[in-house]
N, C-alpha and C positions, 0 to 999 in steps of 0.2 A: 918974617912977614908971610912965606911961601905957605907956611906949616898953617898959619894964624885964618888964612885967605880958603887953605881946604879945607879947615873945622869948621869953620862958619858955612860954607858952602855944602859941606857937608849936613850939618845940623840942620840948614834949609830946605834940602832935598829931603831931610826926612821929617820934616812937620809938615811939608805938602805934600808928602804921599801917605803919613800918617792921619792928615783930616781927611783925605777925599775916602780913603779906607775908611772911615769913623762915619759917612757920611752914607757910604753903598751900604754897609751892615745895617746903619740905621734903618735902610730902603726894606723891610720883610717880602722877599722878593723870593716864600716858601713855594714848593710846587709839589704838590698842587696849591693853588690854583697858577701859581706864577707872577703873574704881574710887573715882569722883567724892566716894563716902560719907564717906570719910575727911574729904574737905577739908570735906566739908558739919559733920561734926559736929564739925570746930574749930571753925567760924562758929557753931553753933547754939549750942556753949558758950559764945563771947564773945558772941554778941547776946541771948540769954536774960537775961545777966547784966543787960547793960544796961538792960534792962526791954520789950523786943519781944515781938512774938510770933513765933514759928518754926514753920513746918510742913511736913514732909516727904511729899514728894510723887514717889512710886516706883514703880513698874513692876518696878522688879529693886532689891531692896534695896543690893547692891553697888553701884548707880550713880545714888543720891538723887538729884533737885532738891530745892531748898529754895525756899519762900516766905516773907520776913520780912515782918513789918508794924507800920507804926508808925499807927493808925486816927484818921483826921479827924474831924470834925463830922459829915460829908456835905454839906456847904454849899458848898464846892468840887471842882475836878476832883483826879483822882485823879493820882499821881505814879510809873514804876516806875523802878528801876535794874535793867538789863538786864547780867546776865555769863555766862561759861561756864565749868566749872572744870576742863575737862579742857584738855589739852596734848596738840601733836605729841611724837613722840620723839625723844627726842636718844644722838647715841651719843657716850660719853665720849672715843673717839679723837679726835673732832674738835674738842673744847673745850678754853678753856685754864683755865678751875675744871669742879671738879665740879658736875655741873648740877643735882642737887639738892638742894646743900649749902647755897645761901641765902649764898653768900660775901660779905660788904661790905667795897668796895674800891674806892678813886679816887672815893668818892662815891656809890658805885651798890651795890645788890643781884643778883647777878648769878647766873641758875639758868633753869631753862626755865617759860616760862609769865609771866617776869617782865616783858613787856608784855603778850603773847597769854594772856590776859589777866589775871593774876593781881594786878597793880596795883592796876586798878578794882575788881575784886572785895574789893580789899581797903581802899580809900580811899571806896568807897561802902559798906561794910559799920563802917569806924568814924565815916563823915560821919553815917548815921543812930544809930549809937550814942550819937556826942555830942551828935543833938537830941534825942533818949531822957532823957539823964540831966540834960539843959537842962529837960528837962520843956514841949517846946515840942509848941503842938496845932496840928496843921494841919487846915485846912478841906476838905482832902481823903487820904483816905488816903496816906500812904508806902510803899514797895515796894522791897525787894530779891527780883528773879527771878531764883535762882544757878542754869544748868540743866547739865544732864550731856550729851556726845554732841554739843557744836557742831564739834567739829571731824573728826567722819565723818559722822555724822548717819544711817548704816543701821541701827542695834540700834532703835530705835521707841522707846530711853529718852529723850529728850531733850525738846526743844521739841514733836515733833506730842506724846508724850502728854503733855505740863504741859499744854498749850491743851485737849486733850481735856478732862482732868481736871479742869480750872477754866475750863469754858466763864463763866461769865458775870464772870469778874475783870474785865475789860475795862479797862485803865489808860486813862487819855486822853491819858496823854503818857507815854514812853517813852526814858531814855535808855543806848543801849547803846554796841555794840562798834562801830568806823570808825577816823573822821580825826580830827585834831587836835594833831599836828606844828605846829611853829610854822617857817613858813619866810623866811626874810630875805631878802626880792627890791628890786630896785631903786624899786618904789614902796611900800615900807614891809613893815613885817612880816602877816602874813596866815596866819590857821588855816583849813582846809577843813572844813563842816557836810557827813557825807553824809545827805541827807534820803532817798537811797533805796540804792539794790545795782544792778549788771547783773544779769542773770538768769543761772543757771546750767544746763550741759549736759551730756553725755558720750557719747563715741563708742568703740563696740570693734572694732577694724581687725584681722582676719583673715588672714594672707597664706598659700597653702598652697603646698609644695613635693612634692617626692617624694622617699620617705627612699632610702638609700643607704651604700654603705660607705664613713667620715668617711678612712679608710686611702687610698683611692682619689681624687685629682687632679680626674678628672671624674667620681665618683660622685654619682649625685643631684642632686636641685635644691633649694637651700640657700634655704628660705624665712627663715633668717633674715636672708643675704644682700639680699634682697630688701625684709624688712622696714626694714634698716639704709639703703637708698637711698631709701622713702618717709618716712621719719623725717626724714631729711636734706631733704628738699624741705619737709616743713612745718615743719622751724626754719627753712628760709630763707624764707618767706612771710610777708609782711608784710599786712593788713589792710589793706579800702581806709581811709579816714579817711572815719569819720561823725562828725558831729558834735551828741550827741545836746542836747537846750535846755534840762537839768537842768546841765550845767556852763558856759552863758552867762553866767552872773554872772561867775565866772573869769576869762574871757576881757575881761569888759570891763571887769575891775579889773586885769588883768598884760600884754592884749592891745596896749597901745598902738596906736598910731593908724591900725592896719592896716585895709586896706575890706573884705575879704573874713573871713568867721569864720574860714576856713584862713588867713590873713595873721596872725590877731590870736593863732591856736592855736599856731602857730609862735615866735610873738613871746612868748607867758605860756610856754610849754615852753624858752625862755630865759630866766627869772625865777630859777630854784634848778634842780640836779640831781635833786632828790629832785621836784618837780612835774616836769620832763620824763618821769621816768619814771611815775609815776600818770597823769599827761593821755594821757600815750600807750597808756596801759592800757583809758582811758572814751574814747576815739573810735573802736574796732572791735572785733574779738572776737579773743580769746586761747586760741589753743589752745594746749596743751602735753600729751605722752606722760609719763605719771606710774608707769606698770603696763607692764614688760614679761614677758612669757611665752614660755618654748619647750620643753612638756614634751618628753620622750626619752629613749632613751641617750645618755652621753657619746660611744659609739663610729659612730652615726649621724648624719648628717644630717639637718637637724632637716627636718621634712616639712609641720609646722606653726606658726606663731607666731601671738601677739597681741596687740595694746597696749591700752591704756585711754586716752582723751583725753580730759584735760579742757577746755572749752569753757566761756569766761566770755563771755558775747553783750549787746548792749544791750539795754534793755526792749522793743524792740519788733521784735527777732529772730524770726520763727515757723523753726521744724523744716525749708520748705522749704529758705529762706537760708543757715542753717547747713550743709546738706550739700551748697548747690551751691556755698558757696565752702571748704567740707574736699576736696570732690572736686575744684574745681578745684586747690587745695594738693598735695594729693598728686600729681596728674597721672594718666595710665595704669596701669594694672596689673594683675597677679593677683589682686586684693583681696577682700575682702568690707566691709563699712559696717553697724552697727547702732547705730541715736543714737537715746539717750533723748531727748527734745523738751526744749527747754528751760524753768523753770520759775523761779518769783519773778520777780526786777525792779520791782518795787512800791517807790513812791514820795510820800513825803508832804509835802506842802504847807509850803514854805518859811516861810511868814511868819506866824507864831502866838507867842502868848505865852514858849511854852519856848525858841524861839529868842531873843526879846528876853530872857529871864532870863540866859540863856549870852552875849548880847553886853553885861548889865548888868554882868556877874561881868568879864569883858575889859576892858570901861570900867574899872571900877576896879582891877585889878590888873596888866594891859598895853594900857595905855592908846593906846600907839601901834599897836596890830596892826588889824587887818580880820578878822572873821568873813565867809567867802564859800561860801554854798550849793551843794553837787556834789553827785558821787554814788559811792557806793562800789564798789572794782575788786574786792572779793571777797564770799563770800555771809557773810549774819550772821545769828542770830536775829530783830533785831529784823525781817525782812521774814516770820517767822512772825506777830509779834506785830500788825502792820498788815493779814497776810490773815484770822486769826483773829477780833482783839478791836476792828478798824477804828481803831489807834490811832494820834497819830501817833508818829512812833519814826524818833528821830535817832541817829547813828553817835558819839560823840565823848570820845573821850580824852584832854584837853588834856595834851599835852608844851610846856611854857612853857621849861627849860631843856636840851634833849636835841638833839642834832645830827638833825635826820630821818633821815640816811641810815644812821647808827646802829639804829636802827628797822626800817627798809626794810631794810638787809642782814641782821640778824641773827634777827629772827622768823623762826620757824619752821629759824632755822640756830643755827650755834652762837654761842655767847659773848654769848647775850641777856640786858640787862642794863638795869637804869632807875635812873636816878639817884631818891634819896632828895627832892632838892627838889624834882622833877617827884611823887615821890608823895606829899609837902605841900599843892602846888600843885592836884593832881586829890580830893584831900579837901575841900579848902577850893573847889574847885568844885564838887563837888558838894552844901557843907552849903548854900552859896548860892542854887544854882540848886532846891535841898530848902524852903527859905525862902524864897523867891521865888513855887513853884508850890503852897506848901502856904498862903499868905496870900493866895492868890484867892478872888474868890466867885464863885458861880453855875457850870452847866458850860458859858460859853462863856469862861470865865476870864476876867473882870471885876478891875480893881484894887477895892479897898473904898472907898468914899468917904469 
Protein backbone atom coordinates (compact mmCIF):
# COMPACT_ATOMS: atom_id res chain seq x y z
CA UNK A 1 0.00 0.00 0.00
CA UNK A 2 3.15 2.26 0.99
CA UNK A 3 4.69 1.80 -2.67
CA UNK A 4 0.92 2.33 -4.15
CA UNK A 5 0.36 5.70 -1.79
CA UNK A 6 4.05 7.33 -3.32
CA UNK A 7 3.24 6.59 -7.16
CA UNK A 8 0.12 8.17 -6.93
CA UNK A 9 1.50 11.02 -5.00
CA UNK A 10 4.08 11.05 -7.02
CA UNK A 11 2.29 11.11 -10.30
CA UNK A 12 0.21 14.21 -8.69
CA UNK A 13 3.17 16.20 -7.99
CA UNK A 14 3.94 15.91 -11.43
CA UNK A 15 0.74 16.77 -13.42
CA UNK A 16 0.81 19.99 -11.17
CA UNK A 17 4.03 21.14 -11.92
CA UNK A 18 3.73 19.88 -15.38
CA UNK A 19 0.43 22.13 -16.11
CA UNK A 20 1.52 25.20 -14.27
CA UNK A 21 4.95 24.82 -16.45
CA UNK A 22 2.52 24.38 -19.69
CA UNK A 23 0.75 27.45 -18.48
CA UNK A 24 4.09 29.99 -17.89
CA UNK A 25 5.53 28.97 -21.52
CA UNK A 26 2.11 29.58 -22.77
CA UNK A 27 2.71 33.13 -21.04
CA UNK A 28 5.38 34.83 -24.27
CA UNK A 29 6.89 36.45 -21.72
CA UNK A 30 10.04 37.32 -24.88
CA UNK A 31 12.44 40.41 -23.86
CA UNK A 32 12.36 42.40 -25.30
CA UNK A 33 9.69 43.60 -24.71
CA UNK A 34 9.05 41.39 -21.53
CA UNK A 35 5.89 41.48 -20.10
CA UNK A 36 6.79 39.32 -17.16
CA UNK A 37 3.18 40.46 -15.46
CA UNK A 38 1.26 37.91 -17.15
CA UNK A 39 3.41 34.97 -15.81
CA UNK A 40 3.47 36.72 -12.49
CA UNK A 41 -0.19 36.82 -11.96
CA UNK A 42 -0.56 32.99 -13.06
CA UNK A 43 1.76 32.34 -10.05
CA UNK A 44 0.15 34.82 -7.83
CA UNK A 45 -3.14 32.90 -8.53
CA UNK A 46 -1.93 29.51 -7.78
CA UNK A 47 0.22 30.39 -4.75
CA UNK A 48 -2.34 32.77 -3.08
CA UNK A 49 -4.53 29.62 -3.33
CA UNK A 50 -2.25 27.63 -1.64
CA UNK A 51 -2.05 29.80 1.27
CA UNK A 52 1.20 32.31 0.69
CA UNK A 53 1.75 35.43 0.58
CA UNK A 54 2.44 37.26 -2.71
CA UNK A 55 3.72 40.56 -3.38
CA UNK A 56 4.20 42.40 -6.28
CA UNK A 57 6.97 44.34 -6.52
CA UNK A 58 7.06 46.85 -9.95
CA UNK A 59 8.78 49.53 -11.30
CA UNK A 60 6.73 49.14 -14.67
CA UNK A 61 3.61 47.35 -14.10
CA UNK A 62 3.95 45.37 -17.43
CA UNK A 63 6.98 43.74 -16.07
CA UNK A 64 6.13 42.59 -12.20
CA UNK A 65 8.48 40.76 -9.83
CA UNK A 66 6.91 38.76 -7.45
CA UNK A 67 7.75 37.99 -3.88
CA UNK A 68 6.20 34.80 -2.18
CA UNK A 69 6.46 33.85 1.21
CA UNK A 70 5.97 31.21 3.33
CA UNK A 71 7.09 33.05 7.07
CA UNK A 72 9.19 31.12 9.85
CA UNK A 73 9.40 31.53 13.41
CA UNK A 74 12.50 33.78 13.00
CA UNK A 75 14.56 31.11 14.86
CA UNK A 76 16.27 30.10 11.79
CA UNK A 77 18.04 31.38 8.61
CA UNK A 78 16.08 32.51 6.02
CA UNK A 79 15.42 30.45 2.65
CA UNK A 80 14.98 32.05 -1.05
CA UNK A 81 14.28 30.34 -4.53
CA UNK A 82 15.85 32.47 -7.07
CA UNK A 83 14.07 32.53 -10.93
CA UNK A 84 13.55 34.87 -13.82
CA UNK A 85 10.50 34.75 -15.81
CA UNK A 86 11.41 36.29 -18.93
CA UNK A 87 12.88 34.47 -22.10
CA UNK A 88 15.13 34.92 -25.15
CA UNK A 89 13.10 34.85 -28.45
CA UNK A 90 12.65 32.35 -30.41
CA UNK A 91 11.60 32.30 -34.05
CA UNK A 92 9.16 29.70 -35.11
CA UNK A 93 11.15 28.92 -38.50
CA UNK A 94 13.55 27.46 -36.66
CA UNK A 95 11.56 25.04 -34.37
CA UNK A 96 10.15 21.94 -34.89
CA UNK A 97 6.71 22.74 -32.30
CA UNK A 98 5.56 25.68 -31.71
CA UNK A 99 7.42 27.49 -29.09
CA UNK A 100 4.80 28.72 -27.04
CA UNK A 101 2.44 26.06 -27.39
CA UNK A 102 3.71 24.07 -24.12
CA UNK A 103 3.67 20.74 -26.57
CA UNK A 104 4.23 17.31 -24.55
CA UNK A 105 5.86 14.76 -26.38
CA UNK A 106 8.57 11.88 -25.96
CA UNK A 107 8.35 12.71 -22.42
CA UNK A 108 9.15 16.36 -22.28
CA UNK A 109 7.44 19.79 -22.44
CA UNK A 110 8.66 21.52 -24.99
CA UNK A 111 8.44 25.58 -25.67
CA UNK A 112 10.83 28.36 -24.92
CA UNK A 113 11.88 29.23 -21.47
CA UNK A 114 11.25 25.39 -20.73
CA UNK A 115 14.78 25.07 -18.97
CA UNK A 116 15.87 28.98 -19.11
CA UNK A 117 14.07 29.01 -16.72
CA UNK A 118 10.61 28.17 -16.62
CA UNK A 119 10.93 24.70 -15.04
CA UNK A 120 12.37 26.06 -11.66
CA UNK A 121 10.18 28.64 -11.61
CA UNK A 122 7.71 26.31 -11.82
CA UNK A 123 8.78 23.20 -9.51
CA UNK A 124 9.77 25.86 -6.74
CA UNK A 125 6.54 27.66 -7.06
CA UNK A 126 4.47 24.05 -6.40
CA UNK A 127 7.60 22.70 -4.09
CA UNK A 128 6.47 25.67 -1.53
CA UNK A 129 2.84 25.34 -2.36
CA UNK A 130 2.72 21.81 -1.26
CA UNK A 131 4.72 22.80 2.20
CA UNK A 132 1.77 25.47 2.39
CA UNK A 133 -0.94 23.19 2.24
CA UNK A 134 1.26 20.48 4.58
CA UNK A 135 0.94 23.25 6.88
CA UNK A 136 4.61 22.93 7.46
CA UNK A 137 6.52 25.96 9.67
CA UNK A 138 9.76 26.66 9.11
CA UNK A 139 12.17 28.42 11.42
CA UNK A 140 13.10 30.69 8.84
CA UNK A 141 11.30 32.33 6.32
CA UNK A 142 10.64 30.70 2.76
CA UNK A 143 11.02 32.64 -0.40
CA UNK A 144 10.11 32.60 -4.06
CA UNK A 145 12.06 35.61 -5.81
CA UNK A 146 10.27 35.49 -9.55
CA UNK A 147 12.28 38.64 -11.10
CA UNK A 148 11.69 40.22 -14.63
CA UNK A 149 14.57 41.36 -17.02
CA UNK A 150 17.36 38.62 -16.17
CA UNK A 151 17.89 38.03 -19.51
CA UNK A 152 19.00 41.73 -20.77
CA UNK A 153 18.92 43.27 -17.63
CA UNK A 154 18.97 47.18 -19.19
CA UNK A 155 15.29 48.42 -18.43
CA UNK A 156 16.15 48.89 -14.43
CA UNK A 157 12.89 46.54 -13.90
CA UNK A 158 14.56 43.56 -12.80
CA UNK A 159 17.00 42.46 -9.92
CA UNK A 160 18.80 46.10 -9.27
CA UNK A 161 15.20 47.57 -8.48
CA UNK A 162 13.74 44.29 -6.49
CA UNK A 163 17.15 44.72 -4.28
CA UNK A 164 16.47 48.43 -4.10
CA UNK A 165 12.94 47.94 -3.17
CA UNK A 166 13.53 45.29 -0.50
CA UNK A 167 16.86 46.38 0.81
CA UNK A 168 16.59 44.62 4.04
CA UNK A 169 15.13 41.01 2.83
CA UNK A 170 18.32 39.77 3.00
CA UNK A 171 17.85 35.63 2.49
CA UNK A 172 20.81 33.75 3.93
CA UNK A 173 20.78 31.27 1.42
CA UNK A 174 19.72 31.51 -2.01
CA UNK A 175 18.93 29.11 -4.43
CA UNK A 176 18.83 30.07 -8.09
CA UNK A 177 19.60 29.86 -11.78
CA UNK A 178 23.38 27.55 -12.85
CA UNK A 179 24.36 23.98 -13.10
CA UNK A 180 23.05 20.82 -12.47
CA UNK A 181 23.14 18.45 -15.35
CA UNK A 182 23.90 15.20 -14.21
CA UNK A 183 26.88 14.06 -16.32
CA UNK A 184 28.27 10.36 -16.66
CA UNK A 185 32.08 10.41 -16.65
CA UNK A 186 34.25 7.52 -16.23
CA UNK A 187 34.54 8.05 -12.39
CA UNK A 188 30.90 8.06 -11.58
CA UNK A 189 28.12 10.35 -12.19
CA UNK A 190 28.64 13.96 -10.91
CA UNK A 191 26.48 17.37 -10.84
CA UNK A 192 28.21 20.84 -10.91
CA UNK A 193 27.41 23.58 -7.67
CA UNK A 194 28.06 27.05 -9.21
CA UNK A 195 28.90 28.79 -5.93
CA UNK A 196 29.71 31.79 -8.12
CA UNK A 197 29.64 33.51 -12.05
CA UNK A 198 32.59 34.81 -14.21
CA UNK A 199 32.18 38.45 -14.39
CA UNK A 200 30.77 40.11 -17.13
CA UNK A 201 31.82 42.77 -19.97
CA UNK A 202 31.18 44.44 -23.31
CA UNK A 203 33.04 45.90 -26.01
CA UNK A 204 31.84 48.32 -29.08
CA UNK A 205 34.35 47.79 -31.98
CA UNK A 206 34.09 50.71 -34.38
CA UNK A 207 35.54 50.29 -37.84
CA UNK A 208 35.33 53.39 -40.31
CA UNK A 209 35.61 53.36 -44.06
CA UNK A 210 34.90 55.82 -46.63
CA UNK A 211 31.44 55.87 -48.28
CA UNK A 212 31.50 55.41 -52.12
CA UNK A 213 29.55 54.28 -55.06
CA UNK A 214 28.54 50.26 -54.16
CA UNK A 215 28.18 50.27 -58.50
CA UNK A 216 31.84 50.88 -58.61
CA UNK A 217 34.68 47.84 -58.17
CA UNK A 218 36.91 50.20 -56.48
CA UNK A 219 34.65 52.61 -55.03
CA UNK A 220 35.19 53.39 -51.48
CA UNK A 221 36.62 51.70 -48.47
CA UNK A 222 34.31 49.07 -47.34
CA UNK A 223 34.33 49.16 -43.49
CA UNK A 224 32.42 46.41 -43.43
CA UNK A 225 34.95 44.54 -45.32
CA UNK A 226 37.09 45.23 -42.71
CA UNK A 227 34.88 44.62 -39.91
CA UNK A 228 34.21 40.91 -41.43
CA UNK A 229 38.29 40.20 -41.28
CA UNK A 230 38.51 41.39 -37.50
CA UNK A 231 35.59 39.29 -36.68
CA UNK A 232 37.28 36.60 -38.24
CA UNK A 233 40.41 36.85 -36.14
CA UNK A 234 38.43 36.86 -32.90
CA UNK A 235 36.63 33.56 -33.67
CA UNK A 236 39.79 32.21 -34.20
CA UNK A 237 41.38 33.37 -30.88
CA UNK A 238 41.49 31.11 -28.41
CA UNK A 239 42.19 32.29 -24.65
CA UNK A 240 45.24 31.58 -22.68
CA UNK A 241 44.09 28.79 -20.00
CA UNK A 242 43.81 30.09 -16.56
CA UNK A 243 42.96 28.19 -14.30
CA UNK A 244 40.81 29.90 -11.72
CA UNK A 245 40.65 27.77 -7.85
CA UNK A 246 36.70 27.98 -7.77
CA UNK A 247 36.83 24.81 -10.24
CA UNK A 248 39.64 22.69 -8.41
CA UNK A 249 37.36 20.43 -6.83
CA UNK A 250 36.56 19.38 -10.58
CA UNK A 251 39.63 18.86 -11.51
CA UNK A 252 40.57 16.64 -8.68
CA UNK A 253 37.36 14.54 -8.79
CA UNK A 254 37.61 13.92 -13.16
CA UNK A 255 41.47 15.11 -13.33
CA UNK A 256 43.10 11.83 -12.73
CA UNK A 257 46.51 11.49 -11.99
CA UNK A 258 47.83 14.31 -13.98
CA UNK A 259 50.75 16.72 -12.06
CA UNK A 260 50.14 19.77 -13.43
CA UNK A 261 46.36 21.46 -12.99
CA UNK A 262 46.65 21.89 -17.03
CA UNK A 263 47.35 17.88 -17.15
CA UNK A 264 44.51 17.13 -14.74
CA UNK A 265 42.12 20.07 -16.91
CA UNK A 266 42.74 18.29 -19.82
CA UNK A 267 42.11 14.99 -18.47
CA UNK A 268 38.33 16.08 -16.59
CA UNK A 269 37.60 17.98 -20.17
CA UNK A 270 37.67 14.17 -21.31
CA UNK A 271 35.06 12.99 -18.75
CA UNK A 272 31.66 14.05 -20.90
CA UNK A 273 31.31 16.45 -24.00
CA UNK A 274 29.11 18.43 -22.37
CA UNK A 275 31.94 19.32 -19.36
CA UNK A 276 34.52 19.92 -22.10
CA UNK A 277 32.65 22.30 -23.16
CA UNK A 278 31.71 24.32 -19.79
CA UNK A 279 35.41 23.82 -18.42
CA UNK A 280 36.62 25.46 -21.38
CA UNK A 281 34.21 28.19 -21.04
CA UNK A 282 35.74 28.79 -16.79
CA UNK A 283 39.50 28.73 -17.68
CA UNK A 284 39.69 32.17 -19.78
CA UNK A 285 37.49 34.77 -21.24
CA UNK A 286 34.83 34.45 -24.07
CA UNK A 287 34.33 36.86 -26.33
CA UNK A 288 31.67 36.58 -28.86
CA UNK A 289 30.08 39.57 -31.47
CA UNK A 290 26.42 39.46 -30.69
CA UNK A 291 25.20 43.10 -32.40
CA UNK A 292 26.23 43.81 -35.85
CA UNK A 293 25.69 47.35 -37.38
CA UNK A 294 26.15 49.19 -40.63
CA UNK A 295 23.73 51.93 -41.02
CA UNK A 296 23.45 53.48 -44.96
CA UNK A 297 22.17 53.07 -48.19
CA UNK A 298 21.91 50.02 -49.88
CA UNK A 299 23.56 51.67 -52.89
CA UNK A 300 26.76 52.82 -50.87
CA UNK A 301 29.53 51.66 -49.18
CA UNK A 302 29.21 51.30 -45.88
CA UNK A 303 31.53 54.06 -44.48
CA UNK A 304 30.95 52.83 -41.00
CA UNK A 305 30.18 49.59 -38.90
CA UNK A 306 29.95 48.37 -35.35
CA UNK A 307 29.80 45.26 -33.19
CA UNK A 308 28.89 44.67 -29.67
CA UNK A 309 31.19 41.93 -27.85
CA UNK A 310 30.27 40.14 -25.40
CA UNK A 311 32.90 39.32 -22.90
CA UNK A 312 32.52 36.70 -20.16
CA UNK A 313 36.05 37.24 -18.06
CA UNK A 314 37.20 35.46 -14.67
CA UNK A 315 36.60 37.03 -11.36
CA UNK A 316 39.62 38.54 -11.23
CA UNK A 317 39.77 40.12 -14.86
CA UNK A 318 40.39 44.07 -14.25
CA UNK A 319 39.27 46.41 -17.69
CA UNK A 320 43.20 46.55 -18.18
CA UNK A 321 43.50 42.57 -19.18
CA UNK A 322 40.51 42.49 -21.12
CA UNK A 323 41.46 45.02 -23.65
CA UNK A 324 45.01 43.94 -24.01
CA UNK A 325 44.11 40.48 -24.88
CA UNK A 326 40.75 41.91 -27.28
CA UNK A 327 43.48 44.00 -28.86
CA UNK A 328 45.75 41.44 -29.09
CA UNK A 329 42.62 39.20 -30.92
CA UNK A 330 41.83 41.39 -33.10
CA UNK A 331 45.28 42.31 -34.28
CA UNK A 332 45.98 45.77 -36.27
CA UNK A 333 43.58 48.07 -37.72
CA UNK A 334 41.21 50.95 -38.39
CA UNK A 335 39.48 50.32 -35.30
CA UNK A 336 38.12 52.03 -32.37
CA UNK A 337 37.61 49.96 -28.67
CA UNK A 338 34.96 51.23 -26.00
CA UNK A 339 34.72 48.52 -23.03
CA UNK A 340 32.40 48.65 -20.42
CA UNK A 341 34.72 47.26 -17.34
CA UNK A 342 33.85 44.25 -16.31
CA UNK A 343 31.38 43.66 -13.51
CA UNK A 344 30.02 40.76 -10.90
CA UNK A 345 32.16 37.60 -10.54
CA UNK A 346 31.28 37.14 -6.84
CA UNK A 347 31.58 34.03 -5.19
CA UNK A 348 30.20 32.25 -2.17
CA UNK A 349 31.73 29.90 0.06
CA UNK A 350 31.36 26.33 -0.74
CA UNK A 351 30.92 24.61 2.32
CA UNK A 352 27.70 25.70 4.35
CA UNK A 353 24.58 24.06 5.27
CA UNK A 354 22.64 24.49 1.87
CA UNK A 355 25.12 22.76 0.14
CA UNK A 356 25.05 19.76 2.50
CA UNK A 357 21.06 20.02 2.25
CA UNK A 358 21.54 19.53 -1.76
CA UNK A 359 24.03 16.78 -1.28
CA UNK A 360 21.41 15.23 1.48
CA UNK A 361 18.54 15.43 -1.19
CA UNK A 362 21.64 13.36 -3.88
CA UNK A 363 22.34 10.90 -1.14
CA UNK A 364 19.08 9.87 -1.27
CA UNK A 365 17.70 9.97 -4.59
CA UNK A 366 21.03 9.43 -6.85
CA UNK A 367 23.00 8.11 -4.64
CA UNK A 368 25.91 7.22 -6.85
CA UNK A 369 26.58 10.92 -8.37
CA UNK A 370 29.13 13.54 -6.71
CA UNK A 371 28.12 17.12 -5.97
CA UNK A 372 31.35 19.07 -7.18
CA UNK A 373 31.69 23.07 -6.49
CA UNK A 374 32.41 25.34 -9.75
CA UNK A 375 31.58 28.16 -11.07
CA UNK A 376 29.23 29.62 -13.50
CA UNK A 377 30.10 30.34 -17.56
CA UNK A 378 27.24 32.86 -17.63
CA UNK A 379 25.75 35.96 -15.55
CA UNK A 380 22.72 35.17 -13.10
CA UNK A 381 20.81 37.00 -10.64
CA UNK A 382 21.90 35.24 -7.98
CA UNK A 383 25.37 37.41 -8.16
CA UNK A 384 22.87 40.41 -7.44
CA UNK A 385 21.64 38.73 -4.57
CA UNK A 386 25.31 38.09 -2.96
CA UNK A 387 26.31 41.90 -3.85
CA UNK A 388 23.17 43.15 -2.39
CA UNK A 389 21.87 41.06 0.66
CA UNK A 390 25.50 39.39 1.37
CA UNK A 391 23.92 36.11 0.85
CA UNK A 392 24.97 32.91 -0.04
CA UNK A 393 23.48 31.97 -3.41
CA UNK A 394 24.13 28.87 -5.45
CA UNK A 395 23.33 28.14 -9.21
CA UNK A 396 21.36 24.74 -9.46
CA UNK A 397 18.85 22.97 -11.44
CA UNK A 398 19.13 19.46 -11.00
CA UNK A 399 18.52 17.59 -14.43
CA UNK A 400 18.65 13.77 -12.88
CA UNK A 401 17.24 12.38 -16.27
CA UNK A 402 18.14 14.82 -19.26
CA UNK A 403 20.98 14.13 -21.68
CA UNK A 404 23.26 17.59 -20.78
CA UNK A 405 24.05 18.32 -24.14
CA UNK A 406 20.37 18.60 -24.80
CA UNK A 407 20.52 21.59 -22.51
CA UNK A 408 23.66 23.04 -23.76
CA UNK A 409 22.39 23.02 -27.37
CA UNK A 410 19.07 23.89 -27.18
CA UNK A 411 18.77 27.10 -24.46
CA UNK A 412 18.53 29.87 -25.76
CA UNK A 413 18.02 27.96 -29.40
CA UNK A 414 15.44 26.20 -30.66
CA UNK A 415 13.47 22.97 -29.84
CA UNK A 416 14.08 23.67 -25.89
CA UNK A 417 12.51 21.18 -24.12
CA UNK A 418 12.69 19.34 -20.30
CA UNK A 419 11.63 16.19 -19.63
CA UNK A 420 8.59 15.80 -17.11
CA UNK A 421 10.68 13.52 -14.83
CA UNK A 422 13.40 16.05 -14.46
CA UNK A 423 10.63 18.40 -13.44
CA UNK A 424 9.46 15.90 -10.62
CA UNK A 425 12.74 15.50 -9.77
CA UNK A 426 13.59 19.53 -9.43
CA UNK A 427 10.29 19.80 -7.28
CA UNK A 428 11.11 17.19 -5.06
CA UNK A 429 14.51 18.86 -4.74
CA UNK A 430 13.55 21.63 -3.97
CA UNK A 431 10.50 20.73 -1.12
CA UNK A 432 13.72 18.81 0.41
CA UNK A 433 16.26 21.09 0.37
CA UNK A 434 12.89 23.85 1.70
CA UNK A 435 12.73 21.22 4.75
CA UNK A 436 16.04 20.81 5.37
CA UNK A 437 16.87 24.79 5.67
CA UNK A 438 13.61 25.66 7.05
CA UNK A 439 14.38 23.07 10.26
CA UNK A 440 17.43 24.80 11.29
CA UNK A 441 18.02 26.84 14.26
CA UNK A 442 19.89 29.92 14.90
CA UNK A 443 21.49 32.02 11.90
CA UNK A 444 24.45 30.21 11.67
CA UNK A 445 22.25 27.32 10.80
CA UNK A 446 22.53 24.77 13.54
CA UNK A 447 20.81 21.13 13.29
CA UNK A 448 18.16 21.32 16.50
CA UNK A 449 19.25 18.95 19.11
Amino acid sequence: MTDFVDVTQAEALEREVAALLRRLIGCDTSNPPGGETQAAAILEDYLTAAGLHCERVAKDEARANLLVRLPGTGTGPSLAFLGHLDVVPARREDWSVEPFAAIERDGAIWGRGAVDMKCQVAATAVALATLAREGFQPNGDLMLLLLADEEVGDAGVGSPYFVEACPDLCPDYVVGEGAGERFTTPSGPVYLLDCGVKATASATLTVHGRAGDASLPDGGVDALTEMARLLGRLDAHRSPIRIPAEIEPVLDALGGAGETPEQRLAVARTAHPGLDRILGALVGTVMRATVLEAPGPTNAVADRATATIECIVLPSTTLEDLESELRAALGPGRYELDIVAPRGGRVSEPDTPLREAIEEFLGEHDPDARLLPALGYGFSDCDIMREAYGSVAYGFIPFRHADPMTNLETKHGPDERVATADLLFQTRAAIAIARTIGGLDGPDGRRPE
